[in-house]
OpenMM code with the backbone's topology and positions (N, CA, C; nanometers):
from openmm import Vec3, app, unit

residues = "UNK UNK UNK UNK UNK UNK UNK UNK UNK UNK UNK UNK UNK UNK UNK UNK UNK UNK UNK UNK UNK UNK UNK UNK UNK UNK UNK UNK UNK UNK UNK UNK UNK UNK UNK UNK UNK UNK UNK UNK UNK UNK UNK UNK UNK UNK UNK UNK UNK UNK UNK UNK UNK UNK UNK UNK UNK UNK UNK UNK UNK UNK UNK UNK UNK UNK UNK UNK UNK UNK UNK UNK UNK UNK UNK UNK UNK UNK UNK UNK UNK UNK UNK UNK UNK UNK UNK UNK UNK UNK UNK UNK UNK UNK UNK UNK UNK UNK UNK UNK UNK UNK UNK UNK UNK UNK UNK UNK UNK UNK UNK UNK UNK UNK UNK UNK UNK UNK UNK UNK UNK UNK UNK UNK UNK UNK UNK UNK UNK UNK UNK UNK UNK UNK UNK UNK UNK UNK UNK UNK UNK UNK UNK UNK UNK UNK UNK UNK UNK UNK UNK UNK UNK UNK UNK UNK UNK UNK UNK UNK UNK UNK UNK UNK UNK UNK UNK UNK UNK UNK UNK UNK".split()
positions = [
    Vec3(6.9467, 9.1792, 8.8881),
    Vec3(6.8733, 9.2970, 8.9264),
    Vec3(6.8577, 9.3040, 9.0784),
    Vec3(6.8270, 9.1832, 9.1333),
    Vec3(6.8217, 9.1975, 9.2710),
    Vec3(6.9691, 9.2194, 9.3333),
    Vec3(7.0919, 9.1859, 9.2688),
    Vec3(7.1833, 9.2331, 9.3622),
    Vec3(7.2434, 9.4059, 9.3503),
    Vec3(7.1609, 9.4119, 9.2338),
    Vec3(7.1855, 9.5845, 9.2446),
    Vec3(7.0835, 9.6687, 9.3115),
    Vec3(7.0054, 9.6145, 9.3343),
    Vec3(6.8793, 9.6700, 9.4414),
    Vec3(6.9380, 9.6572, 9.6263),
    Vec3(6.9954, 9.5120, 9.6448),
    Vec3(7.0952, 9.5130, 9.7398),
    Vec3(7.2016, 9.6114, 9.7318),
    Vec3(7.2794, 9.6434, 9.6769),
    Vec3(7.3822, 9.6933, 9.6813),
    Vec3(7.3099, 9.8942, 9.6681),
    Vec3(7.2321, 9.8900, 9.6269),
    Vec3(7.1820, 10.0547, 9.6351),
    Vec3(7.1417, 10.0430, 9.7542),
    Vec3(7.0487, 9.9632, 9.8053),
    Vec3(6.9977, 9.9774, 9.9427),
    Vec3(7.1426, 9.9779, 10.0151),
    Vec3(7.2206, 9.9100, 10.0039),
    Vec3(7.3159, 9.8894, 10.1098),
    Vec3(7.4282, 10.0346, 10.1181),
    Vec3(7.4188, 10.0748, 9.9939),
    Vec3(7.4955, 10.2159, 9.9842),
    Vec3(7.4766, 10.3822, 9.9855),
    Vec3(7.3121, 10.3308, 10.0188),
    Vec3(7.2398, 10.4484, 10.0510),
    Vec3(7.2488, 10.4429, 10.1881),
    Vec3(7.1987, 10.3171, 10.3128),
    Vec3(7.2427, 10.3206, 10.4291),
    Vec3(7.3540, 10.4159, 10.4746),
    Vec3(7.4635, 10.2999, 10.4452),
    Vec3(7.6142, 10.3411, 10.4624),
    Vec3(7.6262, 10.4865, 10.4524),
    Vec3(7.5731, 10.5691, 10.3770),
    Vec3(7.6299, 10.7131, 10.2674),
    Vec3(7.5072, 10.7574, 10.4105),
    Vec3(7.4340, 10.7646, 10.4441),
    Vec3(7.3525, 10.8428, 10.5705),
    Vec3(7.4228, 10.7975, 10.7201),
    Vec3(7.4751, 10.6994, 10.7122),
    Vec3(7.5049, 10.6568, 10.8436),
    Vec3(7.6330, 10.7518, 10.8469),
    Vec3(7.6712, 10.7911, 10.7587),
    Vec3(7.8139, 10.8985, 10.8423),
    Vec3(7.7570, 11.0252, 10.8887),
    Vec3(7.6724, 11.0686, 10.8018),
    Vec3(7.5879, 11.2137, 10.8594),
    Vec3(7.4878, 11.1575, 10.9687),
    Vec3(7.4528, 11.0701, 11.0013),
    Vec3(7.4160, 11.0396, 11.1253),
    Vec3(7.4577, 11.0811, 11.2647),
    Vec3(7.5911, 11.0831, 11.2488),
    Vec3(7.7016, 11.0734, 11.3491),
    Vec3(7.7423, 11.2269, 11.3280),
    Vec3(7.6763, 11.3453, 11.3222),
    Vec3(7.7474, 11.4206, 11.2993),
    Vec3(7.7589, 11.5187, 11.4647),
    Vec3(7.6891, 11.4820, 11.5204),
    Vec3(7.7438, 11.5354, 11.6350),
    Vec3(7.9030, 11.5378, 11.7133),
    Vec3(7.9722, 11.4643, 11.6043),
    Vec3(8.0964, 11.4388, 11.6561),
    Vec3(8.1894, 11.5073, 11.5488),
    Vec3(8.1245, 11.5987, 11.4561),
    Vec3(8.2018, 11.6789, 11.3719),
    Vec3(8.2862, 11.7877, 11.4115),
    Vec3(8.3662, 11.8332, 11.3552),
    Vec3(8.4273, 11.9661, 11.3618),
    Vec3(8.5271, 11.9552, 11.3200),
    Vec3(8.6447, 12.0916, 11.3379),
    Vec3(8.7984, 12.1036, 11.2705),
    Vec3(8.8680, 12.0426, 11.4215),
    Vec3(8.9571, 11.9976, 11.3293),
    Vec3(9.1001, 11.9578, 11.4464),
    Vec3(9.2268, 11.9868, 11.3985),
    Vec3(9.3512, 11.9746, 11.4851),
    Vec3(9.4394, 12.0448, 11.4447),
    Vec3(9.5440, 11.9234, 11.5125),
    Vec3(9.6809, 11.8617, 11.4292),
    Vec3(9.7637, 11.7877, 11.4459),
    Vec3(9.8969, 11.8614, 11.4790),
    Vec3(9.9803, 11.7609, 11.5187),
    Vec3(10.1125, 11.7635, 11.4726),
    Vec3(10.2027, 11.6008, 11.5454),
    Vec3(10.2684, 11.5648, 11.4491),
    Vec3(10.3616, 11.4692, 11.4385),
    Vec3(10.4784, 11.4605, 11.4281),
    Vec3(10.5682, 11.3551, 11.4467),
    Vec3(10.6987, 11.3167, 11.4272),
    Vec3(10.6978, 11.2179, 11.3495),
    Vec3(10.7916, 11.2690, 11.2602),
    Vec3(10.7989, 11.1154, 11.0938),
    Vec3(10.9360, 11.1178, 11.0496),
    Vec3(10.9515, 10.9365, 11.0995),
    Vec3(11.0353, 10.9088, 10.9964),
    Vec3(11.0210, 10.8961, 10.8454),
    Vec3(11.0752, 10.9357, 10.7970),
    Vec3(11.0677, 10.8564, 10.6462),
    Vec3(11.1691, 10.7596, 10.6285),
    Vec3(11.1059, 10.6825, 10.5311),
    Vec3(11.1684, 10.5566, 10.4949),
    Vec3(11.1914, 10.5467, 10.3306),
    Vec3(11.3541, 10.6146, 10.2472),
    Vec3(11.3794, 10.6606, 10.1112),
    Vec3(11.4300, 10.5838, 10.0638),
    Vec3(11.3572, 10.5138, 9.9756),
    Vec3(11.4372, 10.3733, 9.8865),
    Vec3(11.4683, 10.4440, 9.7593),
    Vec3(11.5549, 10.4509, 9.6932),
    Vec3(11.5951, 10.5166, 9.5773),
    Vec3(11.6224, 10.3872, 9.4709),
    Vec3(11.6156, 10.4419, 9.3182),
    Vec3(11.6708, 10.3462, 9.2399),
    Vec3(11.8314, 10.3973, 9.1634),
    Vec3(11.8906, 10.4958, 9.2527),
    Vec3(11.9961, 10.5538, 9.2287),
    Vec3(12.0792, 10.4817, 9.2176),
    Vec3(12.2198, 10.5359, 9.1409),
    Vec3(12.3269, 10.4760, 9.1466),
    Vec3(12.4166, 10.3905, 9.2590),
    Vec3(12.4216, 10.2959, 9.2888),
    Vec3(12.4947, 10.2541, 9.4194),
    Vec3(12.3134, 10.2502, 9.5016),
    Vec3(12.2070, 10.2595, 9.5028),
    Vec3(12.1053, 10.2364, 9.5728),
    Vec3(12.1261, 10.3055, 9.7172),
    Vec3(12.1184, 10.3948, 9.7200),
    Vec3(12.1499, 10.4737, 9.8602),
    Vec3(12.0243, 10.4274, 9.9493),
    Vec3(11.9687, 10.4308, 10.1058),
    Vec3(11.8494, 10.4268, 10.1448),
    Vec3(11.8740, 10.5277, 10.2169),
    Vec3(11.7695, 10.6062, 10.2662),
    Vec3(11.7785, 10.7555, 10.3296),
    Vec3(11.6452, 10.7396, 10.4567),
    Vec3(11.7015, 10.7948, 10.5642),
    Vec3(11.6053, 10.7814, 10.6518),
    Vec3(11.5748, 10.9389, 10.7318),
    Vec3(11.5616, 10.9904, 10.6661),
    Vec3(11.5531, 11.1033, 10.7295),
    Vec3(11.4351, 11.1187, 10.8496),
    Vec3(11.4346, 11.2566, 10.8739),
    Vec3(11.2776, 11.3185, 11.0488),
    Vec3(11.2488, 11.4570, 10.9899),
    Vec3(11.0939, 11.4476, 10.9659),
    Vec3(11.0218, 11.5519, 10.9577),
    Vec3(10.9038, 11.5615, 11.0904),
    Vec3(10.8871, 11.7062, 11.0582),
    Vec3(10.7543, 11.7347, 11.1815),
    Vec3(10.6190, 11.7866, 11.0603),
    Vec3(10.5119, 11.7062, 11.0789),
    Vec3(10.4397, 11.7458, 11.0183),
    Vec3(10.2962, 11.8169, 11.0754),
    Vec3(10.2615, 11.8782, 11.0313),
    Vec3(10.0934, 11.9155, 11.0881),
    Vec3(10.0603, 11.9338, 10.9949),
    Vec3(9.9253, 11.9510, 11.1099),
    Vec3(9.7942, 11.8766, 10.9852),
    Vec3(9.6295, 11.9552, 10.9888),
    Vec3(9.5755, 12.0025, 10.9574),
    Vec3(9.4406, 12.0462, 11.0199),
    Vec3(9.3119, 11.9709, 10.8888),
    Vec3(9.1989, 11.8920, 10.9991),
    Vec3(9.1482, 11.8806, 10.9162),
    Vec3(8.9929, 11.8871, 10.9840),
    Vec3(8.8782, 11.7912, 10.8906),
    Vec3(8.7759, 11.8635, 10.9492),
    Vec3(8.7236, 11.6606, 10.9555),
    Vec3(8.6666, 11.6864, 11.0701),
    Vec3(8.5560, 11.5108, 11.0953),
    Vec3(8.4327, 11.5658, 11.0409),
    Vec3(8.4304, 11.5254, 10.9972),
    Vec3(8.2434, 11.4922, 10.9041),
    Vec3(8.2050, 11.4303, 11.0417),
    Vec3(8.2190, 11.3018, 11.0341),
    Vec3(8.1262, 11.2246, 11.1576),
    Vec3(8.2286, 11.1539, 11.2075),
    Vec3(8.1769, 11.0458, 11.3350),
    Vec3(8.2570, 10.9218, 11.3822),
    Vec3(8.3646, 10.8421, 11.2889),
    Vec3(8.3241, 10.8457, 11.1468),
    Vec3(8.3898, 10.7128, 11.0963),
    Vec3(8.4471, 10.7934, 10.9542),
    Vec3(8.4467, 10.9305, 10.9707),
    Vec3(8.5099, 10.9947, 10.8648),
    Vec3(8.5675, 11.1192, 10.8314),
    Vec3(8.6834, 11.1350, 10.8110),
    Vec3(8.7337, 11.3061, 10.7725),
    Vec3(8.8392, 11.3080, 10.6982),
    Vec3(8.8422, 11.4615, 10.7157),
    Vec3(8.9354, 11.4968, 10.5368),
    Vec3(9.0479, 11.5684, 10.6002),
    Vec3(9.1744, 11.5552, 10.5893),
    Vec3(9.3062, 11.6108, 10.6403),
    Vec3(9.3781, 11.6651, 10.5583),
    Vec3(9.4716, 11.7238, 10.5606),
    Vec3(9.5989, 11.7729, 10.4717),
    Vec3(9.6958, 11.8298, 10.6100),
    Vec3(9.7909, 11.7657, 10.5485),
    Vec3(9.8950, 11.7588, 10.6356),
    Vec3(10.0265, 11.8613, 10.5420),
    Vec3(10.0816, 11.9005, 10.6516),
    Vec3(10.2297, 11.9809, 10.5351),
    Vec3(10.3652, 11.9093, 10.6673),
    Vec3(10.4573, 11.8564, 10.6133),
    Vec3(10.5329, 11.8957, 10.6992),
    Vec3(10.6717, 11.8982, 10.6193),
    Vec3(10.8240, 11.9199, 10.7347),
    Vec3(10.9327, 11.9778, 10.6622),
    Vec3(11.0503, 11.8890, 10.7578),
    Vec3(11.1338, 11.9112, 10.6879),
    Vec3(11.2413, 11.8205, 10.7414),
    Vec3(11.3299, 11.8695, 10.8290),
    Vec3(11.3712, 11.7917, 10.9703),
    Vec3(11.4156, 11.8527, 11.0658),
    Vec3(11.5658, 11.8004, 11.0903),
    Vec3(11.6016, 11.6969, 11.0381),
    Vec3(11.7144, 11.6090, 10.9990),
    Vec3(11.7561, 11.5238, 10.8645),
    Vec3(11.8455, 11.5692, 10.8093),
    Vec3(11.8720, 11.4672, 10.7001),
    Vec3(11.9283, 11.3890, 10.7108),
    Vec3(11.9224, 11.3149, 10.6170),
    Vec3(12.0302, 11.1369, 10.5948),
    Vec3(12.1322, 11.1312, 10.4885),
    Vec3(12.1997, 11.0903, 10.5485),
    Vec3(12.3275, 11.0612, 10.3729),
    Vec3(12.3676, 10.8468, 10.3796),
    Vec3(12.3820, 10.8369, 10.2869),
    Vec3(12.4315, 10.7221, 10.2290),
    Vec3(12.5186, 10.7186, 10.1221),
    Vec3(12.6213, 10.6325, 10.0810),
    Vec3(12.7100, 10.6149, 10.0271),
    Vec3(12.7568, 10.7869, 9.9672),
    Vec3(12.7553, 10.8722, 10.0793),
    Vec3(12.7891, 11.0297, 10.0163),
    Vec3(12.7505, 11.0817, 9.9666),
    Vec3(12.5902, 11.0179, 9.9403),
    Vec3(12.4746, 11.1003, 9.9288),
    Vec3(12.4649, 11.1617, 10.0007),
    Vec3(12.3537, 11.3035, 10.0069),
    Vec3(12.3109, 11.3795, 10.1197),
    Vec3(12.1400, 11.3472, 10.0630),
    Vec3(12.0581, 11.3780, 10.1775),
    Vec3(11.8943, 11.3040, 10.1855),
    Vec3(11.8179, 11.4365, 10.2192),
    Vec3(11.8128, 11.5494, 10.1641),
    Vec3(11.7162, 11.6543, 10.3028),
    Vec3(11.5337, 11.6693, 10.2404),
    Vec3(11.5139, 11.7169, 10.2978),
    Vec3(11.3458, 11.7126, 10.2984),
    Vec3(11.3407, 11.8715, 10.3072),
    Vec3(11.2819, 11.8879, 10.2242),
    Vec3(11.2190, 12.0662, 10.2152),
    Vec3(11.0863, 12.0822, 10.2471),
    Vec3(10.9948, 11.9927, 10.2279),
    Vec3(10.8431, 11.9970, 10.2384),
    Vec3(10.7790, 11.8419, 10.1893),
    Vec3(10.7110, 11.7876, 10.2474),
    Vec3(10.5754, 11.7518, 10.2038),
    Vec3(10.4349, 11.7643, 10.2161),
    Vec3(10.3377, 11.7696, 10.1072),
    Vec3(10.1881, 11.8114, 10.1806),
    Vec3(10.1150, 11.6917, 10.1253),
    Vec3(10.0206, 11.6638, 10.1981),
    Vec3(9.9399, 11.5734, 10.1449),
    Vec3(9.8039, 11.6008, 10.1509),
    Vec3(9.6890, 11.5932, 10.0843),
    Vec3(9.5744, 11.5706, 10.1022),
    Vec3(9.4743, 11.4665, 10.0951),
    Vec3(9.4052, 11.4212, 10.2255),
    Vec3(9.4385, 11.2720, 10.2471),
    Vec3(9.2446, 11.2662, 10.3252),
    Vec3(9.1787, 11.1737, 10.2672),
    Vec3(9.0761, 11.1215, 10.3393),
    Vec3(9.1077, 11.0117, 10.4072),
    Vec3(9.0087, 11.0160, 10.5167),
    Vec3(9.0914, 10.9086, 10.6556),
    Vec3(8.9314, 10.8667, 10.7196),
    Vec3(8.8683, 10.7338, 10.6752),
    Vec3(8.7619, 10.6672, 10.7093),
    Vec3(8.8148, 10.5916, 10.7965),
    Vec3(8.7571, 10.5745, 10.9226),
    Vec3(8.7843, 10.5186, 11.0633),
    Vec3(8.7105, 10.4044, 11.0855),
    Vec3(8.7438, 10.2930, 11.1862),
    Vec3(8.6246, 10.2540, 11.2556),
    Vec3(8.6767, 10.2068, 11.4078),
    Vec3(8.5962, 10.2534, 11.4300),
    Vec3(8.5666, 10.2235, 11.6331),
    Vec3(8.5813, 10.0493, 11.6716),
    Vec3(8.7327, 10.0051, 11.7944),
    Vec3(8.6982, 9.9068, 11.8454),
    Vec3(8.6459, 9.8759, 11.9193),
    Vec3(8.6470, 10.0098, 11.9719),
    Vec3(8.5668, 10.0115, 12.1301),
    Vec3(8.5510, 10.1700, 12.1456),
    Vec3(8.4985, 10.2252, 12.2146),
    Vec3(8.4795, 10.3675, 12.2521),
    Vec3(8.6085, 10.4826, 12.2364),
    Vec3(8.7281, 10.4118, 12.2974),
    Vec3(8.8606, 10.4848, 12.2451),
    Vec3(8.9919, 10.4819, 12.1029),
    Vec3(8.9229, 10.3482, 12.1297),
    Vec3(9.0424, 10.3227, 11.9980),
    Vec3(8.9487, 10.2742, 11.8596),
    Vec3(9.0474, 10.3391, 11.8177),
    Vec3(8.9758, 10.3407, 11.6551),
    Vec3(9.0940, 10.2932, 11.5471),
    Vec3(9.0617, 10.2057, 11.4077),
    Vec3(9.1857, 10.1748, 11.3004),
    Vec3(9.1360, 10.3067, 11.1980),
    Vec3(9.2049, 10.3145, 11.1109),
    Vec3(9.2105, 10.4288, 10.9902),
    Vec3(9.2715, 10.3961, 10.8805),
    Vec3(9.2219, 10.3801, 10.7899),
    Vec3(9.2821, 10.4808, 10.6665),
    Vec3(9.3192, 10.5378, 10.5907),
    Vec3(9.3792, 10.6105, 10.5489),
    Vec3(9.4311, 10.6999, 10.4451),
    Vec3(9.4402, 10.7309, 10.3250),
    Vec3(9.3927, 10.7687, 10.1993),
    Vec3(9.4076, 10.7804, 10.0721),
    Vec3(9.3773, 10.8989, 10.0923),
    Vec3(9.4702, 10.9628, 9.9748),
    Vec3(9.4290, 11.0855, 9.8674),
    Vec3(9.6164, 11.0777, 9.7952),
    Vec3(9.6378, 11.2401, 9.7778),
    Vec3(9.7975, 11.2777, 9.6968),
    Vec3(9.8449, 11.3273, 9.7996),
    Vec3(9.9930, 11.3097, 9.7594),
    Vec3(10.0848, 11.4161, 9.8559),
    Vec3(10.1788, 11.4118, 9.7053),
    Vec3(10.2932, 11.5171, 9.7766),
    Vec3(10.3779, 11.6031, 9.7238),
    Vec3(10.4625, 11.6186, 9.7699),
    Vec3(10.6048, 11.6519, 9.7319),
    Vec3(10.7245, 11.6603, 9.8038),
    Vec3(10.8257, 11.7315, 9.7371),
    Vec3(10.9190, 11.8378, 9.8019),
    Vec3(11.0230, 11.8657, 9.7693),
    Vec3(11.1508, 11.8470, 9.8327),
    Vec3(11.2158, 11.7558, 9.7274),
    Vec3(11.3896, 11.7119, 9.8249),
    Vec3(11.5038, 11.7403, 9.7866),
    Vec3(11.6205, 11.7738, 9.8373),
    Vec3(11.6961, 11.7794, 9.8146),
    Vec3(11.8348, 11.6388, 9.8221),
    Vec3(11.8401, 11.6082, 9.7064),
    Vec3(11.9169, 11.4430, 9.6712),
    Vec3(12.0518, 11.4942, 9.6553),
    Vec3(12.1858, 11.5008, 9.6868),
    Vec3(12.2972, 11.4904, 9.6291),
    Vec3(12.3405, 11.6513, 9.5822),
    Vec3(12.2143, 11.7347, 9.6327),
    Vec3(12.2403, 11.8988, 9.6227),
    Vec3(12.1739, 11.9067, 9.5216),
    Vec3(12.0718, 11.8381, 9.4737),
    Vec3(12.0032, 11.8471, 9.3486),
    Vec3(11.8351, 11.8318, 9.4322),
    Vec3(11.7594, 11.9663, 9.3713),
    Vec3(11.6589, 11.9646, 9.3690),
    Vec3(11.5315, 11.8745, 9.3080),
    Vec3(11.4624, 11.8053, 9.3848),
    Vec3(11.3393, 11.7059, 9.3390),
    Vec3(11.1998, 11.6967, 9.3415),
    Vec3(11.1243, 11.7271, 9.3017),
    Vec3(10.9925, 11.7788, 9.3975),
    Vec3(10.9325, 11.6237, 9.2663),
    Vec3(10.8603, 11.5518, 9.3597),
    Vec3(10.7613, 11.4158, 9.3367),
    Vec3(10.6244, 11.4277, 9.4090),
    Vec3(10.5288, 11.4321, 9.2856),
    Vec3(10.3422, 11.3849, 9.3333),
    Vec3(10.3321, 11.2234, 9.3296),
    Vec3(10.2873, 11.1993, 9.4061),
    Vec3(10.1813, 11.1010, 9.3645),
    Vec3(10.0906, 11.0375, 9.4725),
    Vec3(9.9938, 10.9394, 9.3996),
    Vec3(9.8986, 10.9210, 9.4856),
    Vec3(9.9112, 10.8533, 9.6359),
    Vec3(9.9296, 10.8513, 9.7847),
    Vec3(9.9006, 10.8130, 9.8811),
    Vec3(9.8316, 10.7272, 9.9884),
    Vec3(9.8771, 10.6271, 10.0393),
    Vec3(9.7706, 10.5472, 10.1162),
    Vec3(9.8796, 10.4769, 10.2236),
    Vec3(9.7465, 10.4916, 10.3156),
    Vec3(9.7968, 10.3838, 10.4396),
    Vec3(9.6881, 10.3718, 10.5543),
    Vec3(9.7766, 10.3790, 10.6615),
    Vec3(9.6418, 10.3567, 10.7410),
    Vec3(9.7228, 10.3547, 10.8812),
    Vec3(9.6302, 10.3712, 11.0121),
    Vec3(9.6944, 10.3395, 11.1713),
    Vec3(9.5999, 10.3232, 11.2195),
    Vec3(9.6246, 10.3659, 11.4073),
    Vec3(9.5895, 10.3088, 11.5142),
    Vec3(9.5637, 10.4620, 11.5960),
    Vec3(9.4426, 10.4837, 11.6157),
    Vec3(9.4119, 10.6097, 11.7462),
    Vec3(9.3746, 10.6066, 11.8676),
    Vec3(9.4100, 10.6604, 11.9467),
    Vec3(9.3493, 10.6493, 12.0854),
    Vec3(9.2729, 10.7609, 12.1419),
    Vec3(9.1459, 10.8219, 12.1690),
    Vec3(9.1203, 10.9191, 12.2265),
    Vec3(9.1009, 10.9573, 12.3345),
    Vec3(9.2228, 11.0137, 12.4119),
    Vec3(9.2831, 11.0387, 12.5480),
    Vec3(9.1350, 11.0934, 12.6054),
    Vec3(9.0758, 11.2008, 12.5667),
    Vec3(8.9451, 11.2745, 12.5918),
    Vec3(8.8668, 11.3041, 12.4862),
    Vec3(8.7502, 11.3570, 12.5071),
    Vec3(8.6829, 11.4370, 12.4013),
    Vec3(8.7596, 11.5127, 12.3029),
    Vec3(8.8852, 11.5839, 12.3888),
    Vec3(8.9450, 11.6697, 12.2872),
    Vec3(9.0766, 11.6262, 12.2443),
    Vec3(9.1233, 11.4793, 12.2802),
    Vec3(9.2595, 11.4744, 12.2699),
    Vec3(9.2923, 11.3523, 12.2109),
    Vec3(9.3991, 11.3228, 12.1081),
    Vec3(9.3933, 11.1734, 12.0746),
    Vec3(9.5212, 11.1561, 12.0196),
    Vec3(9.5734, 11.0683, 11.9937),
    Vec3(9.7368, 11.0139, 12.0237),
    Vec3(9.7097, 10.9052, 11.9563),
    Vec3(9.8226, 10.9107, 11.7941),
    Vec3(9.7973, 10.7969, 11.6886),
    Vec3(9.9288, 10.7768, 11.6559),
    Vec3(9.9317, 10.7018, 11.5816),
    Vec3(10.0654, 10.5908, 11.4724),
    Vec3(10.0051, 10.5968, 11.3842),
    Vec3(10.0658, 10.6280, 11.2402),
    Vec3(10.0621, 10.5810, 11.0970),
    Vec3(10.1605, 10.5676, 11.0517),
    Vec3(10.1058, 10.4900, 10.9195),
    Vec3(10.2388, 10.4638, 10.8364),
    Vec3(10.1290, 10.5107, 10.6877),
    Vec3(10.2245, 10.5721, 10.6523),
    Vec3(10.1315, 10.5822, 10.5020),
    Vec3(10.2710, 10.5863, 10.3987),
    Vec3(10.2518, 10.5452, 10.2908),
    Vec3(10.3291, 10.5684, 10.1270),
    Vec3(10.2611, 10.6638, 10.0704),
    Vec3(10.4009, 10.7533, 10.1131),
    Vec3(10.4005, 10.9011, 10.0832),
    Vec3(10.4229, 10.9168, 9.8658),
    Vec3(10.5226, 10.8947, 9.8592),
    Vec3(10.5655, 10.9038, 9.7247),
    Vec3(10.6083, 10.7643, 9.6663),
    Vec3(10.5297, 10.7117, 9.5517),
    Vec3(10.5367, 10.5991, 9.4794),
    Vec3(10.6273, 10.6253, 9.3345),
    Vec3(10.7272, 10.6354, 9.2728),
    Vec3(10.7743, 10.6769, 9.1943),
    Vec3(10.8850, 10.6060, 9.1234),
    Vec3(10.9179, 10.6149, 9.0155),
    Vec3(11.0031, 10.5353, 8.9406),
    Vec3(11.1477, 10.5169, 9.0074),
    Vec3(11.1978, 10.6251, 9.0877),
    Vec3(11.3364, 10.6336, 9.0995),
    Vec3(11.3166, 10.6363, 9.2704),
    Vec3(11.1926, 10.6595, 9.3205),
    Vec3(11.1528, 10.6667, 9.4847),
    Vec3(11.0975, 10.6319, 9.4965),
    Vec3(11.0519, 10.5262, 9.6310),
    Vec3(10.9692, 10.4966, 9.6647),
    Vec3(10.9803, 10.5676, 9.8608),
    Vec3(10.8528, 10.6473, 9.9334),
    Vec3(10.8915, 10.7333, 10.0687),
    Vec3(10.7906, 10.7458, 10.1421),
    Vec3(10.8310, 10.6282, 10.2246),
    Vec3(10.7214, 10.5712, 10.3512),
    Vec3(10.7563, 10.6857, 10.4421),
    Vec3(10.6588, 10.7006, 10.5173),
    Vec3(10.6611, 10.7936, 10.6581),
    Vec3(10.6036, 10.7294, 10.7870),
    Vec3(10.6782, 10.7076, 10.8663),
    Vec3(10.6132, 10.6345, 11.0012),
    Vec3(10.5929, 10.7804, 11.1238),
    Vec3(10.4613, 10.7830, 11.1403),
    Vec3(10.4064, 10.9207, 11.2192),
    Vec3(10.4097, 10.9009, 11.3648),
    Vec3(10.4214, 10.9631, 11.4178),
    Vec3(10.3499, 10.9370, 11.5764),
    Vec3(10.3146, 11.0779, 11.6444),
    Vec3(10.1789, 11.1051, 11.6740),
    Vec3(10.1400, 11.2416, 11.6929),
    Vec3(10.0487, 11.2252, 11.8108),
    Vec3(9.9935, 11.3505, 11.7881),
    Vec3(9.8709, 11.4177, 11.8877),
    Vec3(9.7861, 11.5382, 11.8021),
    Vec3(9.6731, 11.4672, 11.8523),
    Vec3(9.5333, 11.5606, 11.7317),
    Vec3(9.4564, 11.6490, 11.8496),
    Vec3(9.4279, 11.7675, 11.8472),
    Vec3(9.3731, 11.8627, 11.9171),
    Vec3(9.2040, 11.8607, 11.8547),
    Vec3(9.0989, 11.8973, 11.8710),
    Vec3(8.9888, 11.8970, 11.8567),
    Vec3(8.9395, 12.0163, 11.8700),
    Vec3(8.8962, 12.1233, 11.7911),
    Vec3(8.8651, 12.2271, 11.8871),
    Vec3(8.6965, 12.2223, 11.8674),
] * unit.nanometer
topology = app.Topology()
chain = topology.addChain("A")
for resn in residues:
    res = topology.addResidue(resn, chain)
    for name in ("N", "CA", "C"):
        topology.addAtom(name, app.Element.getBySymbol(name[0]), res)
């Protein structure tokens, strides 16, 4: 009994300490460069590395928390063993809990779903599933900040489609 009296006290804290911080709320607005990284369980095992540009708009609750959705589309495809690799879209909707190492840089992150539509071999594919990862931010200014992620985009029987990001987040 007492460690559930700990653990309410300790999760009622926590659950106020983000609205604490809300002076640092509002919408922001992204955009990135991503590799993806396409492991297939295809015939002959093709790997596909294609480049998408993604953006993103989302909203900070507080310092140590916000909610994103990102869409982006493919700007280069990949082929392997005469495969062709293209990217039509992915979106994701993604919560991203932070924490501060120091005043500028902050770690992150990532869970929720994304979604995708590809084009494999001239054959249409569209794959959900659930999402996670995490990076590294820097906030150039009040309004400006410059990150790396890597998140696992699509987990799937026949795919598995990492994305390595590197962007800039606007604040307005």
């Amino acid at each position: 009994m007492k460690f559930l009296k700990v653990v309410l006290c300790g999760s009622t804290l926590l659950f106020f300490s983000v609205f604490a911080q809300a002076q640092d709320s509002g919408y922001y607005g992204a955009a990135s460069l991503a590799q993806l990284n396409v492991d297939t369980e295809l015939e002959g095992a093709p790997s596909f590395t294609p480049h998408a540009i993604n953006l993103m708009l989302g909203y900070r609750y507080s310092n140590s928390l916000s909610a994103e959705a990102r869409y982006g589309f493919g700007v280069h495809s990949s082929s392997d063993n005469g495969t062709k690799f293209e990217t039509d879209y992915t979106a994701s909707i993604l919560a991203k809990p932070r924490l501060y190492l120091s005043p500028d840089v902050a770690l992150y992150l990532t869970g929720g779903f994304s979604r995708g539509k590809f084009t494999v071999g001239g054959e249409d594919t569209t794959l959900n599933s659930i999402s996670y990862g995490g990076g590294v931010q820097y906030d150039h200014n009040p309004r400006t900040t410059y990150f790396i992620d890597w998140i696992k985009l699509i987990d799937k029987d026949e795919y598995t489609i990492n994305a390595l990001n590197i962007g800039v987040t606007y604040r307005f």
